[in-house]
C-alpha angles and dihedrals in degrees: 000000000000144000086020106181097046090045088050085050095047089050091049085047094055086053095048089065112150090220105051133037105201115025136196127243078255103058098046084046086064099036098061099012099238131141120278079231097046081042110059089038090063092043081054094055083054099048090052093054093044098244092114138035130185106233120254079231131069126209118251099271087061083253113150108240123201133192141182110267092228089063102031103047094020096232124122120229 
């Protein structure tokens, strides 16, 4: 992975999204043009520093979706 710290601000960008509140892995692969596989690691680095959560509930399409936890739970960490 290079380039770490723009790609995990693309991907918090992504979630900052002023239309939607959680996203897919999808979503966040189109939206900054990554990899599925470069997407969800970063999503993991967030995850381990509590920035980020997958959500208990999937979309419709059974799809995870995953959200800053700023945004999701409205506490800031």
């Amino acid at each position: 992975m290079r380039n770490n710290n723009n790609n995990i601000q693309q991907v918090i960008d992504a979630l900052l999204h002023p239309k939607y509140r959680w996203r897919t892995v999808s979503g966040i692969v189109k939206e900054t043009k990554m990899s599925e596989k470069e997407v969800r690691e970063y999503l993991e680095i967030l995850m381990k520093k509590n920035k980020a959560r997958k959500s208990y509930v999937s979309d419709p399409d059974g799809n995870d979706l995953y959200g800053l936890i700023l945004r999701v739970d409205g506490v800031e960490v």
